[in-house]
C-alpha positions as CSV (number, residue, x, y, z in Angstrom):
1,X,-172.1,14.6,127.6
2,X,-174.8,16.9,128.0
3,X,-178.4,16.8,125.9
4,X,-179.7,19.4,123.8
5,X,-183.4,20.1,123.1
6,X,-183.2,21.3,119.6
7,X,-186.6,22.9,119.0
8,X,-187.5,23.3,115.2
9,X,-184.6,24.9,112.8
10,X,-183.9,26.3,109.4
11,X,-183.7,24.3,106.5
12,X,-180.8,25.8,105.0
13,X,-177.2,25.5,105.9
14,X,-178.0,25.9,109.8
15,X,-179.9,22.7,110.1
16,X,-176.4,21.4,109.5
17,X,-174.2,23.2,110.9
18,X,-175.8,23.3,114.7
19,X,-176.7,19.8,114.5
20,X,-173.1,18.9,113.5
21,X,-171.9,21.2,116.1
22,X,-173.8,20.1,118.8
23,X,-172.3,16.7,118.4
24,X,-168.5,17.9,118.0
25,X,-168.8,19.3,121.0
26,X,-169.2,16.3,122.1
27,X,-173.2,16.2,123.3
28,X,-176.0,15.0,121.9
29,X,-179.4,16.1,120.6
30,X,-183.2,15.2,120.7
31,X,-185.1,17.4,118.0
32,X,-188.9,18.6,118.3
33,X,-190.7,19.6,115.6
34,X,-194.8,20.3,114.8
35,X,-194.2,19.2,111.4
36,X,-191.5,16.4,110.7
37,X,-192.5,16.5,106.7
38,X,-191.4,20.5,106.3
39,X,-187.9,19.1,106.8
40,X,-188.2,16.2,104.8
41,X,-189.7,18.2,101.7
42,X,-186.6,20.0,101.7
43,X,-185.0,17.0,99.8
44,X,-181.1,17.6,98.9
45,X,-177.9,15.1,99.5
46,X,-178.5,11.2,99.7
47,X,-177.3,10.4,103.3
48,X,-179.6,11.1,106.4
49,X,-180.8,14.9,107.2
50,X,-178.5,16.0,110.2
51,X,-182.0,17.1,111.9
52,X,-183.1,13.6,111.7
53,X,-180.0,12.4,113.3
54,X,-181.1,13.5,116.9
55,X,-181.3,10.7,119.7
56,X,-185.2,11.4,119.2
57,X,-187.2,13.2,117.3
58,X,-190.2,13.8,118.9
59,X,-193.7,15.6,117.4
60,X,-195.3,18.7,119.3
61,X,-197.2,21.8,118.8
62,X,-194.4,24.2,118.9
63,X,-196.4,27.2,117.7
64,X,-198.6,27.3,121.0
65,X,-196.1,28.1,124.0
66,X,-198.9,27.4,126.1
67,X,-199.4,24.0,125.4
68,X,-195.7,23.6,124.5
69,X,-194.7,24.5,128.4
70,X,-195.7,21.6,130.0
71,X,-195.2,19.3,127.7
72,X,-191.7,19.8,127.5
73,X,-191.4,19.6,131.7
74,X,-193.0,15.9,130.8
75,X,-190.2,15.4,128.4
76,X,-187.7,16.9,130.8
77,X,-188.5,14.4,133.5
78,X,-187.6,11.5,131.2
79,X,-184.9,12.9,129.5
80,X,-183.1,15.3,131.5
81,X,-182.5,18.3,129.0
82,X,-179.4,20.3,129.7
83,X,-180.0,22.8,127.1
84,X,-182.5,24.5,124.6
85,X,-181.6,25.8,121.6
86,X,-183.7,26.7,117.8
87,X,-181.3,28.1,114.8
88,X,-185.1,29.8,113.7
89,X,-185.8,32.9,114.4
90,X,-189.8,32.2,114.8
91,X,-188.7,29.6,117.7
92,X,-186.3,32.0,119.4
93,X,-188.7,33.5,122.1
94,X,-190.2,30.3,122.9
95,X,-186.8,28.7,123.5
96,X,-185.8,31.2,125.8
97,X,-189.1,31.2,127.8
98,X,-188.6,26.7,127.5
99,X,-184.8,27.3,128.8
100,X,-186.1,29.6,131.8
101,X,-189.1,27.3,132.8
102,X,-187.0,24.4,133.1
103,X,-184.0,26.5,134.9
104,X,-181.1,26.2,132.2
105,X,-179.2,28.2,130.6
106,X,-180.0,31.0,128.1
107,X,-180.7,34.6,127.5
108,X,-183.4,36.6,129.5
109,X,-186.9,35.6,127.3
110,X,-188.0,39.1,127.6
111,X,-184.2,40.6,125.7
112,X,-184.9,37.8,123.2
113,X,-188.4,38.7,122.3
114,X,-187.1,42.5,122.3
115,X,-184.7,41.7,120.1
116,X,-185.9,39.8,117.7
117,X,-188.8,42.0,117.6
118,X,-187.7,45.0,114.9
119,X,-190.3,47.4,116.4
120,X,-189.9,46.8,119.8
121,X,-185.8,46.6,119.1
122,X,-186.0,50.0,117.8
123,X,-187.5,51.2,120.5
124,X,-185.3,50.1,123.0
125,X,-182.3,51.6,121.5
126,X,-183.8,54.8,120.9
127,X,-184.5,55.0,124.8
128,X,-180.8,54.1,125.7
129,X,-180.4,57.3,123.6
130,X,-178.5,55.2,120.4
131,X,-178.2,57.3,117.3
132,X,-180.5,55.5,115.0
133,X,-183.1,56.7,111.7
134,X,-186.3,58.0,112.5
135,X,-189.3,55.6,112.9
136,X,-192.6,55.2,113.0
137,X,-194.6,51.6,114.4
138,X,-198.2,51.5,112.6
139,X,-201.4,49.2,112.8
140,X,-203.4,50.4,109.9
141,X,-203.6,51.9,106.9
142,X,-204.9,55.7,108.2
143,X,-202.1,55.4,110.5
144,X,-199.0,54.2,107.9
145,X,-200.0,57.2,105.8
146,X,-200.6,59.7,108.3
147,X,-196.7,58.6,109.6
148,X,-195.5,58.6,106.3
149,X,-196.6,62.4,105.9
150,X,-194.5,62.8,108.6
151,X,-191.5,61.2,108.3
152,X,-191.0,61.9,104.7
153,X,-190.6,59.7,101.4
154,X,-188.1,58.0,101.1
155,X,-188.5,55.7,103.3
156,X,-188.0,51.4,104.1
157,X,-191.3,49.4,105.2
158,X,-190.5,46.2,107.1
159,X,-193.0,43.8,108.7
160,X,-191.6,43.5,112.5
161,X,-191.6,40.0,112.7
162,X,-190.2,38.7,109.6
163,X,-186.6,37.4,108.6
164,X,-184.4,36.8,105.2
165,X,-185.4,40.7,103.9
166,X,-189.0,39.1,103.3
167,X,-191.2,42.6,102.6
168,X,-188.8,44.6,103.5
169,X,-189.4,47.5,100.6
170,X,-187.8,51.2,100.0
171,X,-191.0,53.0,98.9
172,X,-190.5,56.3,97.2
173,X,-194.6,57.7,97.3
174,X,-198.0,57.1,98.6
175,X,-198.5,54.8,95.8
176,X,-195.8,52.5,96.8
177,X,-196.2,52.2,100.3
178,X,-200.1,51.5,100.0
179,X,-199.0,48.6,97.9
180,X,-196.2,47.6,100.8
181,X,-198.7,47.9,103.3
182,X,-201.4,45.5,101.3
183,X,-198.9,43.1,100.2
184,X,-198.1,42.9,104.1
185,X,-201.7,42.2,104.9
186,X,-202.1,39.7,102.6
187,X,-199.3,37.7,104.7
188,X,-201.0,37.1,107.7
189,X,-199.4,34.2,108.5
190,X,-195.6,33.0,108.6
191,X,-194.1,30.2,106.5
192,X,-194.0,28.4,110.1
193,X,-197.8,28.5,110.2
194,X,-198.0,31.0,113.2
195,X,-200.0,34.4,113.2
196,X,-198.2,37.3,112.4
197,X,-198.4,40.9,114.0
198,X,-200.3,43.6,112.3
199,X,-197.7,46.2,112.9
200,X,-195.9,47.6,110.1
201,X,-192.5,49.1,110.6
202,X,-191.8,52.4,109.1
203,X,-188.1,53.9,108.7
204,X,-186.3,56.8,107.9
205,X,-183.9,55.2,104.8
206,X,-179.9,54.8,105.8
207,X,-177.5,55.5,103.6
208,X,-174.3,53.6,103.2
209,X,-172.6,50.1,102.5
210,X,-174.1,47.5,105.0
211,X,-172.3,45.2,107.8
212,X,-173.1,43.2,110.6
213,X,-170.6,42.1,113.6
214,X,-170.8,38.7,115.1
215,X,-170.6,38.5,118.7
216,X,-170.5,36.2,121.5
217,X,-172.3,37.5,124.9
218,X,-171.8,35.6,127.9
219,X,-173.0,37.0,131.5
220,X,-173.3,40.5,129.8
221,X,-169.9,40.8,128.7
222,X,-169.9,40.2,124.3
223,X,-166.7,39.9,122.5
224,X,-166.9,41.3,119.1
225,X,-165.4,38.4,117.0
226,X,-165.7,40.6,113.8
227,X,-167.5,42.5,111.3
228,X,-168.6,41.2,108.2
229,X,-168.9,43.4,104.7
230,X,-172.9,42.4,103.2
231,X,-174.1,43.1,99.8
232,X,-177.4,43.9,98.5
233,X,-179.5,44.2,95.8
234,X,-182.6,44.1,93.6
235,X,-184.1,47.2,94.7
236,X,-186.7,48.5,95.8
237,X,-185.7,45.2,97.9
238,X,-182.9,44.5,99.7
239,X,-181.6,41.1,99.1
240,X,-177.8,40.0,100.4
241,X,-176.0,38.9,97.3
242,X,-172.9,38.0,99.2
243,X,-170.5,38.4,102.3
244,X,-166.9,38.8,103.4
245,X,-165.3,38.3,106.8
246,X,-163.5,39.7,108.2
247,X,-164.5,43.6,106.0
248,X,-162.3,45.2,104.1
249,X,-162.6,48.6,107.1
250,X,-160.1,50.6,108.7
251,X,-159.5,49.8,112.4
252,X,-161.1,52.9,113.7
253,X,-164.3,52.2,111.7
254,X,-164.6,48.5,112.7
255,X,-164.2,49.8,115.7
256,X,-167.3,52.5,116.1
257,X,-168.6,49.6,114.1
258,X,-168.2,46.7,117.1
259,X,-169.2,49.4,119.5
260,X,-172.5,50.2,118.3
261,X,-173.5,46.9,117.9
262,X,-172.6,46.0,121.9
263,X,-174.3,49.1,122.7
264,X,-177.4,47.7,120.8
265,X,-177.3,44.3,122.2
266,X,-177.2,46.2,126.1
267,X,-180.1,48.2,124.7
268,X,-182.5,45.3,124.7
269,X,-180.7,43.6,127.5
270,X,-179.2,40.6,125.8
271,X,-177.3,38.8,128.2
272,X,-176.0,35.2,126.7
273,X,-175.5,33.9,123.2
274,X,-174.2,34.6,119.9
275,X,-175.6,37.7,118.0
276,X,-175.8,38.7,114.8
277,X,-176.4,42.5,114.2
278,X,-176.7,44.6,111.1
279,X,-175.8,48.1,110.7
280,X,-175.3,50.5,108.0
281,X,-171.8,53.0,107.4
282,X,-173.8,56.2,107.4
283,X,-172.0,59.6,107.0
284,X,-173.2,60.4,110.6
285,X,-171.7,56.6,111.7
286,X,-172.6,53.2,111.6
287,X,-176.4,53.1,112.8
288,X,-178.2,49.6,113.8
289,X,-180.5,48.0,111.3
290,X,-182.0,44.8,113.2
291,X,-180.3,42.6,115.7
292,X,-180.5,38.8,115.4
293,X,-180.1,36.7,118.9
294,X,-178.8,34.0,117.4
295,X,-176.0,32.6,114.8
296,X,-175.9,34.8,111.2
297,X,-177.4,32.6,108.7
298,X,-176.1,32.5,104.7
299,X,-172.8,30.6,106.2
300,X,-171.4,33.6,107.6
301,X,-170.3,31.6,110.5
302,X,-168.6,29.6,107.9
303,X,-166.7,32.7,107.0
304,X,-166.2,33.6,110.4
305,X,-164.8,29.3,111.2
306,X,-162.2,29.5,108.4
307,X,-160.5,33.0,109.0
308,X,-160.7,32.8,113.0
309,X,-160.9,29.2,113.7
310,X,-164.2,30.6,115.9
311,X,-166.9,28.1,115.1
312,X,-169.9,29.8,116.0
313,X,-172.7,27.3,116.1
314,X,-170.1,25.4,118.2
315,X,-170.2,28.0,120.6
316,X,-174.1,28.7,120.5
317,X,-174.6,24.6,121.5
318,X,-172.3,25.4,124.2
319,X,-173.5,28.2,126.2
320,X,-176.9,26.5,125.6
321,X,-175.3,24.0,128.1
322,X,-173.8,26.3,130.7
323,X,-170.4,26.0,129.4
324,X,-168.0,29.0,128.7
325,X,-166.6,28.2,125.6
326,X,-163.5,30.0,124.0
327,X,-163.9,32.8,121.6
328,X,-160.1,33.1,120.8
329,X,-159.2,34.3,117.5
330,X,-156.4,31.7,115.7
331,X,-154.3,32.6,113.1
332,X,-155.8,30.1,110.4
333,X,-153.9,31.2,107.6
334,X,-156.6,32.5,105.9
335,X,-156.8,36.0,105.3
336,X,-160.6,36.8,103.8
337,X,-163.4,34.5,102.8
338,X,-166.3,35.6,101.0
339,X,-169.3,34.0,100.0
340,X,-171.6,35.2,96.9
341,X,-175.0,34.0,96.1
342,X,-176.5,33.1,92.5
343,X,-180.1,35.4,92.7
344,X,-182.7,34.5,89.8
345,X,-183.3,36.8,86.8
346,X,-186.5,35.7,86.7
347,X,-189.3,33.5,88.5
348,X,-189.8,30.2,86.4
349,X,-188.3,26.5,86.4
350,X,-185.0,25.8,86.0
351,X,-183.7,24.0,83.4
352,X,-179.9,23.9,84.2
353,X,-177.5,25.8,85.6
354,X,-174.1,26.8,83.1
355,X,-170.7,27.3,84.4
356,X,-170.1,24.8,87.5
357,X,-167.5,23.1,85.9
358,X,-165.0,26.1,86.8
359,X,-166.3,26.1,90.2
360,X,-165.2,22.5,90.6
361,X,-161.8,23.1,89.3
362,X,-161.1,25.8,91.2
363,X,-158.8,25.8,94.2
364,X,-159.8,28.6,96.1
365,X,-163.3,27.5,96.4
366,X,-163.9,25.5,99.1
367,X,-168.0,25.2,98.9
368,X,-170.3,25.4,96.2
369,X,-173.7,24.3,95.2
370,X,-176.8,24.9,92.9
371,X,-179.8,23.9,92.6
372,X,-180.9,21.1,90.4
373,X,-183.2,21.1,87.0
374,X,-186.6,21.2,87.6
375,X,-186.2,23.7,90.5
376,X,-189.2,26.5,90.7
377,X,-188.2,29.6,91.7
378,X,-189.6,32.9,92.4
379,X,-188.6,36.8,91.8
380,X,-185.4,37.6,93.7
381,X,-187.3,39.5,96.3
382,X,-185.7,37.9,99.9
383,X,-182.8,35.3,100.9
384,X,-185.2,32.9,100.2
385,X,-184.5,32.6,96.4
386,X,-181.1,31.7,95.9
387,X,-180.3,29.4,93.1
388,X,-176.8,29.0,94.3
389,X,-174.0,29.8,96.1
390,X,-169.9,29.8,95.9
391,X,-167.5,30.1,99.0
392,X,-164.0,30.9,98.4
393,X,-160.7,32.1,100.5
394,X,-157.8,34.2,100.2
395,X,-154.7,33.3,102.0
396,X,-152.8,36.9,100.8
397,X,-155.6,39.4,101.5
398,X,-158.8,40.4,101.2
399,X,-159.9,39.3,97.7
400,X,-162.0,36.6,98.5
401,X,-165.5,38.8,98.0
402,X,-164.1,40.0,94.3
403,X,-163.1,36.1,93.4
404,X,-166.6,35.0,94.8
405,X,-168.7,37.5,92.9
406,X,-166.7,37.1,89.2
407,X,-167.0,33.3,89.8
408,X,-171.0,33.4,90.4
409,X,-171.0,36.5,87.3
410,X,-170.2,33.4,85.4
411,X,-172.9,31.0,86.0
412,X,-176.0,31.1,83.9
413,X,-179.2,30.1,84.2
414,X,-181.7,28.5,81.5
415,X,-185.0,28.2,81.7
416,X,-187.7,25.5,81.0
417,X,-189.6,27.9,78.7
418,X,-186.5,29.0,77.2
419,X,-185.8,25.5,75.8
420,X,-189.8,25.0,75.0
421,X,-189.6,28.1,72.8
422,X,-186.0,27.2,71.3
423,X,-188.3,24.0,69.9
424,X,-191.3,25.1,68.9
């Protein structure tokens, strides 16, 4: 049985699933954490948060690697780590720097940081000589503009350091991308409490649907598993509204598609772990839009578990220990499953949520939830505003995306004010 240092986490459906995995593989866990109460707020269920399930649960300043170094090689002498792992993508970097202090297993710190890193990600690749749009990487306003001018309108603004789509804008004039860049500035620090880089990410805009492949890279060598079909919407932002694995592509194309994201991966030198990387189906070819060094979030390794019998977070626990786990694709029966998420028309406080009852009775779904009454909720500007979700499988073929997306169609959401106005 080995022991995992779980350092900080999501709140959403990872800080389950890796937890859970972690012990199904038959280890254990002690998770660190600068602030115990950010979990706790998160509320939900009525057993005890898998997070808070750990062997111990220990309080640190995370957000100072510093500080966090040594402190950890304390902990490490009384409990004997075998692995470090995070499911947060603010965490990643310092995990793999914790994993190589204490000599155990993990990715190379610097091939994390460069590809977590959107600016320095997109540098990399374009000096392996990888196809991608043209960019520019600015620190001020004089420079956005003057790089702007030069690239051309249209064109996608993305801070380099943020996840979940959060500022990521498609900004057709001056206009727009001054208010991008200020909106940007007025974020100077994470939802994790850490400072955020100045730079501001500027793109040339790819056209076409949008996919990522999930991989597993061990030693160097990464198996595709699969490529996964992504929608979006809400422009000028790009918020995923839902997913399918495996996509609905041709073999040839999820094969230039698989290629170009292990080309990607070598481009920033990732070397162990599970990977996550987006790209978009241009008319030139797929082209990279960020690579994630870690498990896909929005339970797309739930898609991935059901139609491959691949359980990803299983697999990320396990390398984090040193073992070589299996990546072999069963035949589970199922032939697509699809997950599509319930965005809010509006920001304001939900009053109820219509429609569940045929989510319940169906048999093809196999996962749903919503949020409660009294939820406040924002625009639907990032994957942080979902007000729901439904999971569903096809054992024929794959219709599991257009069975997800009529079923959440169908749900409707009322609003507090709503109800107040219906009584005045």
């Amino acid at each position: 049985m080995g022991h995992v240092l779980l350092v900080e986490s999501w709140v959403g459906a990872m800080s389950s699933l890796l937890p859970r995995a972690i012990r199904e593989a038959g280890h254990r866990f002690t998770f660190l954490t600068r602030n115990l109460h950010h979990y706790l707020r998160q509320g939900g269920g009525t057993g005890t948060h898998p997070l808070l399930d750990a062997d111990h649960v220990i309080t640190a300043e995370t957000n100072d690697p510093e500080r966090l170094l040594p402190h950890v090689r304390k902990l490490h002498e009384v409990l004997r780590f075998d692995g470090v792992v995070t499911s947060c993508d603010y965490y990643l970097a310092t995990v793999a720097r914790l994993a190589a202090d204490l000599g155990l297993p993990g990715a190379r710190p610097e091939a994390v940081e460069c590809a977590y890193r959107k600016d320095l990600a997109r540098q990399r690749m374009q000096a392996a000589g990888l196809p991608g749009p043209a960019f520019a990487v600015t620190g001020d306003w004089a420079g956005t503009e003057a790089a702007a001018r030069a690239l051309g309108f249209p064109l996608v603004v993305k801070p380099v350091d943020l996840c979940a789509g959060m500022f990521v804008r498609l900004v057709a004039d001056r206009d727009q991308l001054r208010e991008a860049f200020d909106a940007l500035g007025e974020f100077p620090v994470n939802a994790r409490g850490q400072q955020r880089s100045p730079l501001v990410l500027l793109e040339e805009v790819l056209a076409g649907p949008e996919v990522s492949v999930e991989t597993v890279t061990v030693d160097g060598e990464t198996t595709v598993l699969g490529v996964t079909d992504k929608s979006l919407a809400g422009a000028p932002w790009f918020v995923e509204t839902g997913h399918m694995f495996p996509a609905a592509l041709d073999a040839a194309t999820a094969g230039a598609v698989g290629d170009m994201a292990v080309a990607a991966l070598a481009a920033v030198g990732f070397d162990r772990g599970v990977a996550h990387t987006e790209l978009r189906l241009t008319a030139a070819g797929p082209r990279v839009v960020e690579i994630n060094p870690r498990p896909a979030g929005n339970q797309i390794t739930e898609l991935v578990r059901r139609a491959t019998g691949v359980d990803l977070p299983m697999v990320y626990a396990r390398l984090a220990v040193g073992e070589q786990p299996g990546v072999t694709v069963a035949d589970t029966g199922v032939r697509s499953a699809a997950i599509a998420f319930l965005l809010p028309p509006r920001a304001g406080t939900v009053a109820g949520i219509d429609g569940v009852t045929a989510l319940a009775a169906a048999p093809d779904v196999v996962d749903w939830a919503v949020k409660p009454a009294g939820h406040r909720t924002g625009d639907a500007v990032s994957n942080n505003n979902y007000l729901g979700h439904v999971m569903t499988v096809d054992t024929t073929g794959p219709g599991a995306r257009a069975r997800a997306d009529a079923l959440v169609a169908g749900l409707g959401v009322r609003y507090v004010d709503e109800l107040a106005g219906a009584h005045a």
